[in-house]
LOFI-676213 format. One record per residue: residue in one letter; x, y, z of N, C-alpha, C in turn. Coordinates in steps of 0.2 Angstrom, whole numbers, always signed. Example, Ala and Ser with C-alpha at 12.3 -4.5 7.8 and 13.67 -1.06 7.14 Angstrom:
# LOFI-676213
  residuo   n_xx   n_yy   n_zz  ca_xx  ca_yy  ca_zz   c_xx   c_yy   c_zz
        a    +66    -28    +39    +62    -22    +39    +66    -16    +39
        s    +64    -11    +35    +68     -5    +36    +64     +0    +39
***
This chain:
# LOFI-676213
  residuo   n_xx   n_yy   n_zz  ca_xx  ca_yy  ca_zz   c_xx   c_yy   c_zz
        x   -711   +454   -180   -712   +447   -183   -719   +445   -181
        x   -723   +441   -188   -730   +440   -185   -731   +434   -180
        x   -734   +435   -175   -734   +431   -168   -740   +425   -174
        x   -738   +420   -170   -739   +412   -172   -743   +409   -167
        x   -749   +409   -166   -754   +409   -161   -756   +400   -161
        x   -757   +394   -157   -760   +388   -159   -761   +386   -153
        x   -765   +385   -151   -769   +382   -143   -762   +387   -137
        x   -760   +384   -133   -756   +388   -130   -746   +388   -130
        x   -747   +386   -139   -738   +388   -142   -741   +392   -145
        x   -738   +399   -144   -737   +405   -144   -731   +407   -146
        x   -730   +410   -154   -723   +411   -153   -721   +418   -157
        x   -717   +424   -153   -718   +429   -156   -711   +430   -159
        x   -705   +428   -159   -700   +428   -159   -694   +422   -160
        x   -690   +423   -164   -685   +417   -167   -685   +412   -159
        x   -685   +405   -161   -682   +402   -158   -690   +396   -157
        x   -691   +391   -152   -696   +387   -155   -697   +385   -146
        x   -704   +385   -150   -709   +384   -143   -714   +379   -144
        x   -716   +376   -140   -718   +370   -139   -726   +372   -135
        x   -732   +367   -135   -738   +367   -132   -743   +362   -134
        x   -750   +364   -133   -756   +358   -134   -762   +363   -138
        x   -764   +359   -141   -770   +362   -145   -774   +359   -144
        x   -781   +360   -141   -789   +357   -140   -790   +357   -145
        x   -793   +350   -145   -795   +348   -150   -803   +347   -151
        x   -805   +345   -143   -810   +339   -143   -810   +339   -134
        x   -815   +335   -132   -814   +332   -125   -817   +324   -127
        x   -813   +323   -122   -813   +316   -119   -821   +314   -116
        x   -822   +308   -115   -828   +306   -113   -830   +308   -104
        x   -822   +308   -102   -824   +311    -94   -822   +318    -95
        x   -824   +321   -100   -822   +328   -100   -817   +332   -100
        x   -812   +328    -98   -806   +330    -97   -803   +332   -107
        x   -800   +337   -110   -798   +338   -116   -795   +335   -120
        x   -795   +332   -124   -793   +330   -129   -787   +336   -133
        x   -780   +336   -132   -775   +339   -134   -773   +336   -138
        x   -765   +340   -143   -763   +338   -148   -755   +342   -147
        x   -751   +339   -149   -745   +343   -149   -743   +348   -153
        x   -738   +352   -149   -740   +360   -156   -731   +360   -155
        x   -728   +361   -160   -720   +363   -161   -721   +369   -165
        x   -716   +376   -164   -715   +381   -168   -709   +382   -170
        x   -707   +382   -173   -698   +384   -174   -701   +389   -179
        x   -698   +394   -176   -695   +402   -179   -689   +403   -183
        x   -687   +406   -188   -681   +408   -190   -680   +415   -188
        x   -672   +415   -187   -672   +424   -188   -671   +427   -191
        x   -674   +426   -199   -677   +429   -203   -682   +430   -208
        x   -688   +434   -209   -693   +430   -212   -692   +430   -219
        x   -699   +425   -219   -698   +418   -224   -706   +414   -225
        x   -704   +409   -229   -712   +405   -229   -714   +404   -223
        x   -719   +398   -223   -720   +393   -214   -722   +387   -218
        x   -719   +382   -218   -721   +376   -217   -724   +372   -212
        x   -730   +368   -216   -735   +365   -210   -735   +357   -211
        x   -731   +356   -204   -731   +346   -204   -737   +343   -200
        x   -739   +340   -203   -743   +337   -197   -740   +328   -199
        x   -741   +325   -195   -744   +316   -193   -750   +312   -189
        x   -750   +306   -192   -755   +303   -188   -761   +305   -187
        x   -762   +306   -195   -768   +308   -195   -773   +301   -194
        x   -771   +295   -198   -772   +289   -194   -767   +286   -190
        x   -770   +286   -183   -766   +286   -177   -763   +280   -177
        x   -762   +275   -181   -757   +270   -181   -752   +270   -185
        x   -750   +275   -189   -746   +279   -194   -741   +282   -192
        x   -737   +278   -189   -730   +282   -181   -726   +283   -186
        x   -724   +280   -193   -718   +281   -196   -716   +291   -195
        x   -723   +294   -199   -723   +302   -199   -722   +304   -194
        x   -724   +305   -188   -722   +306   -180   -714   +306   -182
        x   -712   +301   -181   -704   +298   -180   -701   +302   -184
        x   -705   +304   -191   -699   +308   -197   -699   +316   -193
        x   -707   +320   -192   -707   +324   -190   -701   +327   -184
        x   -702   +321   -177   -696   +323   -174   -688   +324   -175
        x   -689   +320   -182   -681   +317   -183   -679   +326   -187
        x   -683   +329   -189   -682   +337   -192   -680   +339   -187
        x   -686   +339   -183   -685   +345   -176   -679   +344   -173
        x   -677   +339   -172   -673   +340   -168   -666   +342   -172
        x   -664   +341   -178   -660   +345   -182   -660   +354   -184
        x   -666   +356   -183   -666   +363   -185   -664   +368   -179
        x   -663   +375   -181   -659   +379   -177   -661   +384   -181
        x   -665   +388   -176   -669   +396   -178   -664   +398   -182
        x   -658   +401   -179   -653   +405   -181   -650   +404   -190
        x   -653   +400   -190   -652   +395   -199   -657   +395   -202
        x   -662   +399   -201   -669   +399   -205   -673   +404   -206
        x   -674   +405   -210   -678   +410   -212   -684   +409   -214
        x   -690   +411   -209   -698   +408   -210   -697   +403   -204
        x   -704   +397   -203   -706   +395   -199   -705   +388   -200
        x   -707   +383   -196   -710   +379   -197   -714   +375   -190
        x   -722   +375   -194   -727   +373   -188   -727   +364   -189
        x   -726   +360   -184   -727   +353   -185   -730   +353   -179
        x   -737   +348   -182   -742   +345   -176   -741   +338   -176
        x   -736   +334   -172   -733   +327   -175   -738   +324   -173
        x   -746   +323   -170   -746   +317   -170   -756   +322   -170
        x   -759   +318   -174   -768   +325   -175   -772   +320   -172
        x   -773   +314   -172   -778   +312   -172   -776   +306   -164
        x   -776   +310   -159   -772   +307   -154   -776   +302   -150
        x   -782   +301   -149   -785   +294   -145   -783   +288   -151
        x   -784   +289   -158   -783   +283   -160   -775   +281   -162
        x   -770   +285   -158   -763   +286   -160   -761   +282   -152
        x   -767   +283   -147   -765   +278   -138   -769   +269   -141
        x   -773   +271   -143   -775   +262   -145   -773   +261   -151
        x   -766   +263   -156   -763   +259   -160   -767   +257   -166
        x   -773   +260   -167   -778   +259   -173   -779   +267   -176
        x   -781   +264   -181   -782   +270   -188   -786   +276   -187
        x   -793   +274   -183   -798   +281   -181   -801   +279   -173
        x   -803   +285   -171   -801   +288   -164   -809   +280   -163
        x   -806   +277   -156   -810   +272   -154   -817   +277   -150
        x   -819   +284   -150   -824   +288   -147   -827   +289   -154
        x   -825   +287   -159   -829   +290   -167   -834   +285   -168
        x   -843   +290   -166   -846   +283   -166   -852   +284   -173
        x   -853   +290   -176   -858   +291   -181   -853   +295   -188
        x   -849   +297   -188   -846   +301   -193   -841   +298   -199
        x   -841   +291   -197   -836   +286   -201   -828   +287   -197
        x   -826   +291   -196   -821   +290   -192   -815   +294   -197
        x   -816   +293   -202   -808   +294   -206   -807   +301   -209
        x   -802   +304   -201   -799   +310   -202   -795   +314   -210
        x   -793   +307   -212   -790   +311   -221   -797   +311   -225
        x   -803   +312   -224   -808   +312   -227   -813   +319   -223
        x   -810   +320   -219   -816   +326   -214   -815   +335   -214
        x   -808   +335   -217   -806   +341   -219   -812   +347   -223
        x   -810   +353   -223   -807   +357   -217   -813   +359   -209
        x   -817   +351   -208   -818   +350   -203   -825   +355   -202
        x   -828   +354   -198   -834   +356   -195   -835   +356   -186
        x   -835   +362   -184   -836   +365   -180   -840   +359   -174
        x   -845   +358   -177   -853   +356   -171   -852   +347   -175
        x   -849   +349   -181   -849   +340   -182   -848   +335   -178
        x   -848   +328   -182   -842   +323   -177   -835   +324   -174
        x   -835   +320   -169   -828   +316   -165   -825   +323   -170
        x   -823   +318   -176   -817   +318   -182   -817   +323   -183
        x   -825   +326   -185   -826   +333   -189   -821   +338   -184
        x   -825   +338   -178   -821   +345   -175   -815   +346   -174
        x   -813   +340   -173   -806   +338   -173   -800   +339   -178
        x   -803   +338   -186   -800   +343   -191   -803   +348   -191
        x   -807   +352   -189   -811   +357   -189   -806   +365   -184
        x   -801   +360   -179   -798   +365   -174   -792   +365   -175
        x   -791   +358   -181   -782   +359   -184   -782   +363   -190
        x   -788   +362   -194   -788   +366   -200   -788   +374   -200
        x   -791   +376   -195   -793   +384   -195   -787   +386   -193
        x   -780   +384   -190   -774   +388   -190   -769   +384   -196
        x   -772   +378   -198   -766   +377   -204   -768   +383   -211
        x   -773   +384   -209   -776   +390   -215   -774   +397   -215
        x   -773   +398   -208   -770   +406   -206   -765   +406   -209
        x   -759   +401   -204   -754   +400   -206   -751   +398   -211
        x   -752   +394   -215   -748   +390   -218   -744   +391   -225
        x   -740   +390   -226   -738   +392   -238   -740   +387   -241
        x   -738   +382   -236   -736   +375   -238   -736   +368   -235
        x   -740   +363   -234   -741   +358   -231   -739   +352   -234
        x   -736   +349   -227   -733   +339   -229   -736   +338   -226
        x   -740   +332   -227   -745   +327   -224   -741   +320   -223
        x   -739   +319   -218   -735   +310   -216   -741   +307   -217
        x   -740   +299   -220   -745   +294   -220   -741   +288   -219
        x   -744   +284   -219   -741   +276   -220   -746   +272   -225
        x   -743   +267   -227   -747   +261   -229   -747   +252   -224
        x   -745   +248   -227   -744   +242   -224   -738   +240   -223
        x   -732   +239   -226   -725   +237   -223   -721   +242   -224
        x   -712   +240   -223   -707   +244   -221   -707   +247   -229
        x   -707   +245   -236   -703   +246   -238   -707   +253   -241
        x   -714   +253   -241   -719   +259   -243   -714   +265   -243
        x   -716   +269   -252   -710   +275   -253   -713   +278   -259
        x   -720   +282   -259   -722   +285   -261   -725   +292   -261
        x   -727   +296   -264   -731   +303   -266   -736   +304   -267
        x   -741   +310   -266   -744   +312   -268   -746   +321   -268
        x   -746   +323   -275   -748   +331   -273   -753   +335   -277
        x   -756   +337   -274   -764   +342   -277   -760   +346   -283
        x   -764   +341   -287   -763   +344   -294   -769   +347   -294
        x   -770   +355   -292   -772   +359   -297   -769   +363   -301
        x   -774   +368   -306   -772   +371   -312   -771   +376   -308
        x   -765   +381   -311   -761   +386   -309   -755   +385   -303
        x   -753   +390   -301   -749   +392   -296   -750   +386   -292
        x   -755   +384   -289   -754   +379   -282   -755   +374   -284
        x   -755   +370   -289   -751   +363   -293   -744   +363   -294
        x   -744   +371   -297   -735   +371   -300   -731   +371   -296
        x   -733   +372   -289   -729   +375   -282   -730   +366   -278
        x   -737   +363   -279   -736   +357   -275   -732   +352   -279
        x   -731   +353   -287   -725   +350   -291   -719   +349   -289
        x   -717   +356   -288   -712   +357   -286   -709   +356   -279
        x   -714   +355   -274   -713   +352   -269   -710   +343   -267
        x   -713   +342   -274   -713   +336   -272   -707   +332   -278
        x   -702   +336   -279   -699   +334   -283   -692   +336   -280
        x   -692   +343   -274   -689   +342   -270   -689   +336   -266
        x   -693   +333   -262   -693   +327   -260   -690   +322   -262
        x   -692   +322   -269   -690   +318   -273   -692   +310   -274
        x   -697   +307   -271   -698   +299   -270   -701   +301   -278
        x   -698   +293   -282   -700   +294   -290   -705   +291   -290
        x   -710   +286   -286   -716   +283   -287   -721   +293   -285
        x   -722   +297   -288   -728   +300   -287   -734   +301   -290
        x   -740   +304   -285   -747   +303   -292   -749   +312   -289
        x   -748   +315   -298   -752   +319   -299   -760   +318   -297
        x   -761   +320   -290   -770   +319   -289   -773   +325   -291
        x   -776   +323   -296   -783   +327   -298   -787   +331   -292
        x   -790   +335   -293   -794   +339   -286   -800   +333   -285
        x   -803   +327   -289   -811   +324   -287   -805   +318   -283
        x   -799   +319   -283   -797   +311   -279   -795   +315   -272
        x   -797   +308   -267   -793   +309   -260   -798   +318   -257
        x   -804   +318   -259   -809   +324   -255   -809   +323   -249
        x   -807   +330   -245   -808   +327   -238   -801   +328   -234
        x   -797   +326   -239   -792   +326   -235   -789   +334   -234
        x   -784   +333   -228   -780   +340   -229   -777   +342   -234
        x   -773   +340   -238   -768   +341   -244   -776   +344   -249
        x   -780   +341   -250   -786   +345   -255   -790   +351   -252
        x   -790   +351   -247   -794   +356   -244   -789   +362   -243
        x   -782   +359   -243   -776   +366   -242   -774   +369   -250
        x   -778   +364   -253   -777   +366   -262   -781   +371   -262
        x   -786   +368   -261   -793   +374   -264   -792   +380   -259
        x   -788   +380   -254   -787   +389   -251   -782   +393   -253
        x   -778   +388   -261   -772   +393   -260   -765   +389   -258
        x   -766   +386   -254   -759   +381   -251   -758   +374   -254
        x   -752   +375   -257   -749   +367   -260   -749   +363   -254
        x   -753   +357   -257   -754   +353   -253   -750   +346   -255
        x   -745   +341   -251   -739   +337   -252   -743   +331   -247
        x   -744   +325   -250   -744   +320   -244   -740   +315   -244
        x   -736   +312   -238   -730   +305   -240   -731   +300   -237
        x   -732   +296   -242   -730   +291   -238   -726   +285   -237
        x   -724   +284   -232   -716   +282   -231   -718   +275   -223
        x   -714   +270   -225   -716   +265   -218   -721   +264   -219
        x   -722   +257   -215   -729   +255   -215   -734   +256   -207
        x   -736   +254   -206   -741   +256   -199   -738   +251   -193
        x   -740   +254   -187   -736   +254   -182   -731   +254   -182
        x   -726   +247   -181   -720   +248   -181   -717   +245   -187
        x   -718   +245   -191   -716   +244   -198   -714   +247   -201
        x   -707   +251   -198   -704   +256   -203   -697   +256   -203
        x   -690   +256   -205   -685   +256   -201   -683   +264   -199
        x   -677   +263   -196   -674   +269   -194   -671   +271   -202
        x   -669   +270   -205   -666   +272   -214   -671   +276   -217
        x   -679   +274   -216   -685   +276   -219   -683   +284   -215
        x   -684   +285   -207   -684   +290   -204   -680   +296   -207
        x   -672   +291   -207   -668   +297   -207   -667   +302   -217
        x   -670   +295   -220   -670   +298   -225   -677   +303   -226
        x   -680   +302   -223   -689   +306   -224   -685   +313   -222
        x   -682   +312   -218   -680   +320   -216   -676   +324   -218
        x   -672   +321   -222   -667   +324   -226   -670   +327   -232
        x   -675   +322   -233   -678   +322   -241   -684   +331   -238
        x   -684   +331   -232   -689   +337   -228   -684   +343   -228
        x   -680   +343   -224   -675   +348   -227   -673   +349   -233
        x   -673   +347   -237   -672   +348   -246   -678   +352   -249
        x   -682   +351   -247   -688   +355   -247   -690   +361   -241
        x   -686   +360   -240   -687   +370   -235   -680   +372   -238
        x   -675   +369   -242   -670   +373   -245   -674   +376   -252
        x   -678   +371   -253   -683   +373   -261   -685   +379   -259
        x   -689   +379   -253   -695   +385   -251   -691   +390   -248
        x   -685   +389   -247   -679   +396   -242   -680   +395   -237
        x   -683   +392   -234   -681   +390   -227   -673   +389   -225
        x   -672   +386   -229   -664   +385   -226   -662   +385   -232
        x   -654   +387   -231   -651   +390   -236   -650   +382   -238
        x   -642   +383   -243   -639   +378   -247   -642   +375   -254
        x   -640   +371   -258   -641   +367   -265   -646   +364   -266
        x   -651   +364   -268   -657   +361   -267   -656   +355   -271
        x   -655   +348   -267   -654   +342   -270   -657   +339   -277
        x   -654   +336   -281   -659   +334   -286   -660   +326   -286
        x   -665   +324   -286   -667   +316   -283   -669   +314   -291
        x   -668   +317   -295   -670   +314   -302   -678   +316   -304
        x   -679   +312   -310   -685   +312   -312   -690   +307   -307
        x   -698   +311   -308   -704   +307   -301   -708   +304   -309
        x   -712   +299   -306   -715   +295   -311   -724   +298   -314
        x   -724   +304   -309   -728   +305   -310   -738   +302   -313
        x   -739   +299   -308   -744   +294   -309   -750   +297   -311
        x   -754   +297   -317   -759   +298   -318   -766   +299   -311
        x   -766   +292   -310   -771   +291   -307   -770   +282   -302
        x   -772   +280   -297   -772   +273   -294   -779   +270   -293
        x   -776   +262   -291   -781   +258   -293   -781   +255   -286
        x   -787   +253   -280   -787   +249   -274   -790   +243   -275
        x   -786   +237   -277   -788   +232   -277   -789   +229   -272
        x   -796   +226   -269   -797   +222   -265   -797   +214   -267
        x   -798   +209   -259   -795   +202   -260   -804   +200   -261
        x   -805   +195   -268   -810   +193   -269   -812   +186   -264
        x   -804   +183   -260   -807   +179   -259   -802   +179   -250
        x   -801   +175   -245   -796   +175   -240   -793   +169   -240
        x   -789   +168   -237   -784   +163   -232   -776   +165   -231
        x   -773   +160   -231   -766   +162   -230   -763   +163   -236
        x   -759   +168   -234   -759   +175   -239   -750   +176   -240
        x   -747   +176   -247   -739   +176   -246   -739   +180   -250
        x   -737   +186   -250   -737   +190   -259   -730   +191   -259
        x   -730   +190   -267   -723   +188   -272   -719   +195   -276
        x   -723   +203   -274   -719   +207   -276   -719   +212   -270
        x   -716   +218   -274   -714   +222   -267   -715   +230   -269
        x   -716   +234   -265   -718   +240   -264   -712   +244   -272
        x   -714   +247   -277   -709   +249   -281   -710   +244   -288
        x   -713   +237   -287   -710   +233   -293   -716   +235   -297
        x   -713   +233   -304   -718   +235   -310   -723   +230   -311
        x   -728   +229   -313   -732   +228   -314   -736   +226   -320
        x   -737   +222   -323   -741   +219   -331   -747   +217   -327
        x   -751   +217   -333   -761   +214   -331   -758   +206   -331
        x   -757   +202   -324   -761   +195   -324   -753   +194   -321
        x   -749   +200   -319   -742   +197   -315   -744   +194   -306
        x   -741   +188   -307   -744   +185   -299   -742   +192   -292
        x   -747   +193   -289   -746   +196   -282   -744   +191   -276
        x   -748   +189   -278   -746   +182   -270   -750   +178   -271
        x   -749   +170   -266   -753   +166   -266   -756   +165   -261
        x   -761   +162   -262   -766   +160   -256   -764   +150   -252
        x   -768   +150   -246   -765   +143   -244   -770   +141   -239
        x   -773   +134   -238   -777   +134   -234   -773   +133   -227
        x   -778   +131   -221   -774   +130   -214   -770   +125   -214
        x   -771   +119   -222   -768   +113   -218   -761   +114   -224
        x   -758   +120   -227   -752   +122   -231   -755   +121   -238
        x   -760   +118   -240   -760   +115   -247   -763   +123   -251
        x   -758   +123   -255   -760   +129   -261   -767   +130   -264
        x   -770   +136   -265   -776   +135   -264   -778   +142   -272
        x   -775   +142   -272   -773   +149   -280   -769   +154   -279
        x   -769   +160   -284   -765   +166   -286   -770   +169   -285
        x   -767   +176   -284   -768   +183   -284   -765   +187   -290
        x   -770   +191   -294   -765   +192   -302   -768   +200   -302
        x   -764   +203   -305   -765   +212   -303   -770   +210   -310
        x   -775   +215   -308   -779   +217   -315   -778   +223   -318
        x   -771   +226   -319   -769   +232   -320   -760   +231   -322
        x   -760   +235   -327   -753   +238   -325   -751   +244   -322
        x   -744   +243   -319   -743   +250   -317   -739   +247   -312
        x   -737   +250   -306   -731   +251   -302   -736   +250   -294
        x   -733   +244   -290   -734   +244   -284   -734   +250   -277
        x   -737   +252   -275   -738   +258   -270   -737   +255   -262
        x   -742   +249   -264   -743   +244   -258   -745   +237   -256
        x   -745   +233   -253   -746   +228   -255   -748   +224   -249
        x   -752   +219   -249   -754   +217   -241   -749   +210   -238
        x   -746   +212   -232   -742   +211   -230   -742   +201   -229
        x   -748   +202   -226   -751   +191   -223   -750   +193   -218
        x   -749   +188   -215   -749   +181   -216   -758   +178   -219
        x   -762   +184   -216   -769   +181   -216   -775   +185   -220
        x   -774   +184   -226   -779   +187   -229   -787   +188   -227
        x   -792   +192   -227   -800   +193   -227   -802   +196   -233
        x   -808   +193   -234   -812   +193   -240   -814   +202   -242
        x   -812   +204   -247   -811   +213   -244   -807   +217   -242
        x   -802   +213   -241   -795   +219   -236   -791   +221   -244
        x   -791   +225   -244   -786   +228   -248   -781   +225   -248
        x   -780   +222   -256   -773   +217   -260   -768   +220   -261
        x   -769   +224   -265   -763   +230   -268   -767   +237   -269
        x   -762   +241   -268   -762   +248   -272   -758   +249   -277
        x   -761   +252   -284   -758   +253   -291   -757   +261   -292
        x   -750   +262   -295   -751   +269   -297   -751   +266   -303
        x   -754   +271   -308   -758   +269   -315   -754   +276   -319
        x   -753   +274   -326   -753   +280   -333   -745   +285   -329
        x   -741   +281   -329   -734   +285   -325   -733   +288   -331
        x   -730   +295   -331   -725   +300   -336   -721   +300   -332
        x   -714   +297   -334   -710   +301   -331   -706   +307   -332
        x   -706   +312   -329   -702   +318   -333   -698   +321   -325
***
């Protein structure tokens, strides 16, 4: 069996081992680690590679990853599965999106892939996740979040050939019907594209909103929808569920707020969308209504900003755009 090597989980043999992976050091020098889980089958197979929290306020994917782990059983599988629950870990202790020590590189881990050795904070830091998701991997889920609970969306590297038609098919195991065929020029940087262009189907989810904005329903369903997709890949035996047709989204739109104040939006994560359908409305400090929020697009909500208190520039909505459903 080939030995599964990552900071010091070490795994030569069916059954699952646990460790840390340097990533980086701390300002007192002390290391900057990351959690390493291996589950072995005992028998070979692919190796599935999870990670979360790549922005460290994105707890929902942590929560899904555990909820797997602790359901799987070597003796029931065949092939691996490598889960890094939590990557980008100082901005995962202060409950914000990128590491509070990222002071010249921008910060944003889903953009630094497949990392740079002498770079930035972020650079090396994908730089020490990526060189073993690359040895190892067949196949990559990336967890994500957006803004509130009900966020229930897809996305997978659509390239031409073999590693488009394998990340299709990943993601229809999964099954969420909001998803967007991303083109190789969207979302660069991230791991899902950099795991494209080496050959590995690259899947990213996003499910719950950031911090604690997710329910226990979001969890246990992510998980289940995760095991249906190790049954697709052979990991584990059984029926490969069918979740129906995905809406498959051309391409999406990030609308930001032209203007702020008190902010109440009128649709929800999933609803459809016409050009000039109201989003929310705005409201000054003393209650008096102060205008509409109107999509400039049709298409299908992904996200939406939650209020109470809108700024000038914060992201209003995300739109998937040009759905085929098949």
């Amino acid at each position: 069996m080939e030995e599964i090597s990552i900071g010091t989980a070490l795994s030569r043999e069916p059954g699952t081992v646990r460790g840390r992976l340097k990533v980086a050091d701390f300002p007192d020098g002390t290391p900057m680690e990351i959690p390493v889980v291996i589950v072995r089958g005992s028998r070979p197979g692919k190796t599935l590679w999870l990670h979360g929290c790549v922005h460290g306020n994105e707890y929902c994917g942590t929560f899904i990853i555990h909820e797997l782990l602790r359901a799987l059983a070597p003796d029931e599988m065949a092939g691996s599965v490598v889960a890094l629950p939590v990557l980008n870990v100082s901005a995962f202790h202060k409950n914000q999106r990128m590491s509070p020590f990222e002071l010249y590189g921008g910060g944003d881990l889903n953009r630094c892939f497949p990392g740079q050795q002498d770079g930035s904070l972020t650079q090396q830091i994908a730089f020490h996740v990526y060189r073993h998701l690359k040895q190892y991997a067949d196949c990559l889920v990336d967890f994500h979040t957006a803004m509130t609970p009900d966020v229930r969306w897809a996305l997978y590297a659509a390239f031409p050939g073999e590693v488009g038609a394998a990340g299709e098919a990943i993601a229809r195991a999964f099954g969420f019907h909001s998803t967007l065929a991303a083109a190789p020029d969207i979302l660069g940087g991230s791991a899902m594209m950099a795991a494209a262009k080496d050959g590995i189907p690259g899947f990213i989810v996003e499910a719950g909103g950031k911090g604690p904005a997710f329910a226990r329903a979001t969890v246990v369903d992510a998980a289940e929808r995760l095991r249906n997709v190790m049954r697709h890949l052979g990991i584990l035996s059984g029926e490969v569920r069918s979740y129906g047709k995905i809406a498959n989204f051309a391409r999406f739109a990030w609308v930001t707020a032209p203007r702020g104040g008190l902010f109440q939006p009128s649709v929800r994560c999933g609803d459809t969308l016409d050009e000039g359908t109201v989003l929310g409305h705005y409201f000054d400090v003393y209650g008096a209504p102060t205008g509409e929020a109107l999509s400039p697009h049709a298409g299908t909500v992904l996200a939406i900003h939650p209020g109470p208190l809108m700024g000038n520039g914060e992201t209003l909505v995300h739109i998937g755009l040009e759905a085929r459903e098949s």
